[in-house]
Residue, then its C-alpha position, 0 to 999 in steps of 0.5 A: x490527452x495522451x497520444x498513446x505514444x507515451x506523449x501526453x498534451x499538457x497545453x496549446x498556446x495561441x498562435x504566434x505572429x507567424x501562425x505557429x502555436x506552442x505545444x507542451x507535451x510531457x514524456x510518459x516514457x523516458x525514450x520521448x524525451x527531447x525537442x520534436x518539430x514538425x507538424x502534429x498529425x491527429x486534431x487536439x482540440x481546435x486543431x485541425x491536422x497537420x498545423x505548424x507548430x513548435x513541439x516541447x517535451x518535459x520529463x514526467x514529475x516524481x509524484x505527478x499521476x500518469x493521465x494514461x492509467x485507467x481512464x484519465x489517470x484512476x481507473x475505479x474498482x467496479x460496483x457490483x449490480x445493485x450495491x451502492x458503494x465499493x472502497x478500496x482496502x488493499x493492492x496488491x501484484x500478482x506474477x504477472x504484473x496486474x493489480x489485484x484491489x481489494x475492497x469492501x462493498x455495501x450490497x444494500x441499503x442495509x447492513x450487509x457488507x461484503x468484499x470484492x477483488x477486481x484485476x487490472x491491467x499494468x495499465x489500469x483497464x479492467x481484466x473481463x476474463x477476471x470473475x464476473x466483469x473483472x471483479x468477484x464478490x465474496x459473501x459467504x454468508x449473511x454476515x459482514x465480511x471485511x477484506x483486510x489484506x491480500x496475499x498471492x501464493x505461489x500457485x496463483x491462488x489468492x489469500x485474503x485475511x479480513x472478517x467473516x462474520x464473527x470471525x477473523x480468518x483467511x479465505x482462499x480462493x482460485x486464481x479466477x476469483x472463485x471461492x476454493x472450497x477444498x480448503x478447511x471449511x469452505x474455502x475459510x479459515x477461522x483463526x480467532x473470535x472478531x473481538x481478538x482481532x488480527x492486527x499484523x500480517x505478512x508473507x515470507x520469501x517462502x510464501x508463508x504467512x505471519x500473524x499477530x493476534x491480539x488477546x484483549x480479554x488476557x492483554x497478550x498477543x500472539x505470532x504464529x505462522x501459516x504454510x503457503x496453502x494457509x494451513x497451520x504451520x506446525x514447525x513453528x513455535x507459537x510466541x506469546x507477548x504481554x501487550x497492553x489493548x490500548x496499544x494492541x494498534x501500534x505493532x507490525x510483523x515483517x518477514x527478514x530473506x532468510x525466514x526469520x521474523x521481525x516483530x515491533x511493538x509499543x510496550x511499557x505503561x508510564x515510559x512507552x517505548x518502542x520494542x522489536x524482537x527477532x524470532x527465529x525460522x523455528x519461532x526462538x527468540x534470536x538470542x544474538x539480537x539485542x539483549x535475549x532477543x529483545x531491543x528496545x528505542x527511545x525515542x525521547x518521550x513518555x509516549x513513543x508511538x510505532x507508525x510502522x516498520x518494513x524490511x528493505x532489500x538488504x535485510x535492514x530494518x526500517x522503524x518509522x515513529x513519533x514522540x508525545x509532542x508529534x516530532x517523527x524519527x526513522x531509525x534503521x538497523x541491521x538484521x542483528x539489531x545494530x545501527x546502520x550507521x551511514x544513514x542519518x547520524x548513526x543510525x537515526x534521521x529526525x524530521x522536520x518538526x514543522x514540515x513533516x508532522x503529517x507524515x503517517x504513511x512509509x513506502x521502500x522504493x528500493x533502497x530508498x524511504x518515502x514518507x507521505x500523508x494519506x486521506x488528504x482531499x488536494x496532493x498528498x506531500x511526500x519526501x524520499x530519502x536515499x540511504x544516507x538520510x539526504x532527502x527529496x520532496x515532491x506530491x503526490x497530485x492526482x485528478x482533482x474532479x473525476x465524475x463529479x467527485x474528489x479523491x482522496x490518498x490512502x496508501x502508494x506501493x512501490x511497483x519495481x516492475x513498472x518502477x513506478x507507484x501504485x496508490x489506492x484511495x476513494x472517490x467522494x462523491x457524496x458530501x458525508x462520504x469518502x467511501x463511495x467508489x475505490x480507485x487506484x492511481x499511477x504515479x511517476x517515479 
C-alpha cells in the first residue's frame, strides 16, 4: 500500500519478543530515504494505530513499477460503452506532463474497429475534463480506423497517423479531443492508399512531420515532410529510394536538431546490409555524410536486419541491429556519419549472444541506451548502458494479477520530466486474447 507520502508498505513481520514488529517501506521518492522510528499513525492491515515498531526504508529499484501510479501500479485506458476491448498502440506527453495513450477499440462484436485517446495525469488518474470521461472515440466513418502514432503540435492540437478506412493519413483533432474539421477534409488527411502503407514517422524540433511511404506495386519508398498544421510541406523535395516489399518493415526516419533527417534501411537482396542516408533541411542528400550522402554497415552477415535507429541529445546516431544467426550489435555515429569512438570499440558494442538475444525494443534515457523485450507475460529483462558501452541490467516487473488478468510489455518511454519511464502493454484477461483492455506503467529510474 502507499501512504501518499512517497512510502510505500512492502512487508509486516510478526512480532518480535519485545512486541515490536518489522516494517519495510520502499522511498517513492529519494527525499524519504533513510532510517524512521517511531510509531506508525494509520492501520495497515492488522495493525491498529500507533504500534511500536522498528521502521526500514529501501531506495526504489530501477525497473521496478511505482504501486502509486493509477491504481495499484497501471491505470487502464477506459472501454468506451458497449465496446468490448481497448488496446494501447502509442504514448505520448503533451506540454504539461499528462499521458496521452492511444489505442484501437473493438465497438462491437463485429468488425468496426475504431480509435480512442484517453489523457492521464503525471500520476495516472484519468483527466475527466478530457472528452467524454477522459477519453475520446475517433470513428469517422463505417470503416476501420487504426491509430498508429500520435504527435502534439505546438498549438496543443493533437496529430494522429494511423488507417482510415482505405487510406493512410493523419487526422487532427482539438486540444480537447474533438475532431478539427477546419483541416483538409474533415479533419483528415489522406497521405496514400492502405496497401502503400506509412511505415516511419517523426517529428522535428520545428514541429514538422517526416513520413516514409512505401510503393509496394513499384518497390520504392518515398520521404516527405509535413508542416506543423499537417499540411504538405512544399520546400521540401520529395526523396525516392528503390527498397525491396519484403523489407519495407525494417526502416525508421529520425529527425537530427538542426532539421536535417536521418533515414536507415535494410537494402541489397543476396548481401543484406543496413543503409543510412542523410537529407538536408531542403530534402538534398547531404553530400559530406558518408559516400554522396549514403553510409552503409555490415554487421557480418548475409542478412543483417534493422531493429531500430534514434537520435540522442547530442545529435548522435544510434542503430540497433541483428545478423542472420540473431547476435544483436549497436552501432553509434556522429551527425556526419563517423564513429563515436569512445562507445564500445570504436564505435561498435556487441551483445551477449546468450543473454541478449530477446533484445528487440531501445529506449534513450538521456545519453544513455536501454534495451528490453517486450510482449513478455513475467519482467521483461532490461540492460542500460552509459556512453562508453559499460552496462547495467535490471527488469521491468509489473503487477503480475491485476482484475483477474495478466499483463504484458509492449514498449517504455523515458519520461526526463518525471525522470522516470512510461510503459504501455495490455491486460489479458481472456486466455485467446492479449488485446482486452490497454494499460500504462510507471517505472522507477
Amino acid at each position: 500500500m502507499e501512504n501518499g507520502s512517497g512510502i510505500e508498505v512492502v512487508n509486516i513481520a510478526p512480532k518480535d519478543s519485545s512486541g515490536r514488529r518489522l516494517v519495510t517501506l520502499r522511498a517513492t521518492d529519494k527525499a524519504n530515504l533513510g532510517i524512521v522510528r517511531g510509531t506508525i499513525s494509520a492501520r495497515i492491515g492488522d495493525l491498529v494505530k500507533n504500534l511500536p515498531i522498528m521502521v526500514s526504508i529501501k531506495p526504489a529499484v530501477s525497473g521496478l513499477y511505482n504501486s502509486s501510479f493509477g491504481s495499484n501500479g497501471l491505470a487502464a485506458l477506459p472501454i468506451p460503452s458497449g465496446a468490448i476491448s481497448n488496446a494501447a498502440s502509442d504514448i505520448t506527453f503533451d506540454t504539461r506532463g499528462r499521458v496521452l495513450a492511444l489505442g484501437y477499440t473493438q465497438l462491437s462484436r463485429g468488425t468496426d474497429i475504431a480509435f480512442t485517446i484517453s489523457r492521464f495525469s503525471e500520476s495516472g488518474i484519468i483527466d475527466k475534463t478530457f472528452g467524454s470521461d477522459g477519453h475520446v472515440v475517433v470513428n469517422p466513418s463505417d470503416n476501420d480506423e487504426r491509430g498508429v502514432e500520435i504527435y502534439e503540435a505546438a498549438d496543443g492540437k493533437l496529430l494522429v497517423f494511423g488507417y482510415y478506412g482505405e487510406y493512410f493519413g493523419v487526422i487532427r483533432l482539438l486540444s480537447n479531443g474533438s475532431i478539427d474539421t477546419s483541416y483538409e477534409s474533415n479533419g483528415i488527411l489522406k497521405l496514400s492508399k492502405a496497401f502503400f502503407p506509412v511505415l516511419s514517422t517523426d517529428m522535428d524540433s520545428k514541429g514538422r512531420v517526416l513520413v516514409s511511404i512505401h510503393n509496394t506495386q513499384y518497390d520504392t519508398t518515398s520521404i516527405f515532410r509535413l508542416n506543423p498544421d499537417g499540411t504538405y510541406d512544399n520546400t521540401f523535395s520529395s526523396v525516392t529510394l528503390n527498397i525491396a516489399s519484403h523489407l519495407r518493415h525494417y526502416n525508421k526516419i529520425r529527425a537530427l536538431s538542426g532539421g536535417e533527417i536521418v533515414f536507415s534501411y535494410v537494402s541489397g537482396e543476396v548481401d543484406q546490409n543496413i543503409s543510412i542516408i542523410k537529407i538536408l533541411e531542403n530534402g538534398t542528400l547531404d553530400g559530406k555524410f558518408g559516400k554522396q550522402g549514403k553510409l552503409d554497415i555490415d554487421l557480418g552477415s548475409s542478412e543483417d536486419i534493422l531493429i531500430d535507429t534514434e537520435i540522442d541529445s547530442r545529435d548522435q546516431i544510434v542503430i540497433f541491429g541483428r545478423t542472420k544467426n540473431l547476435n544483436r550489435a549497436i552501432i553509434k555515429l556522429n551527425k556526419n556519419g563517423e564513429a563515436v569512438t569512445s562507445f564500445g570499440e570504436s564505435g561498435r558494442l556487441n551483445l551477449d549472444s546468450d543473454k541478449d538475444v530477446l533484445f528487440d525494443e531501445l529506449e534513450l534515457k538521456n545519453q544513455n541506451i536501454v534495451l528490453y523485450d517486450s510482449y513478455t507475460r513475467g519482467e521483461s529483462t532490461a540492460v542500460e548502458i552509459d556512453e562508453s558501452g559499460k552496462s547495467k541490467r535490471f527488469n521491468f516487473s509489473r503487477p503480475s494479477n491485476y482484475e483477474n488478468g495478466r499483463t504484458t510489455l509492449s514498449k517504455v518511454v523515458w519520461n526526463s520530466r518525471l525522470s522516470r519511464y512510461i510503459g504501455y502493454g495490455d491486460l489479458e484477461i481472456s486466455s485467446s486474447s492479449f488485446s482486452d483492455r490497454g494499460v500504462i506503467y510507471s517505472f522507477f529510474e
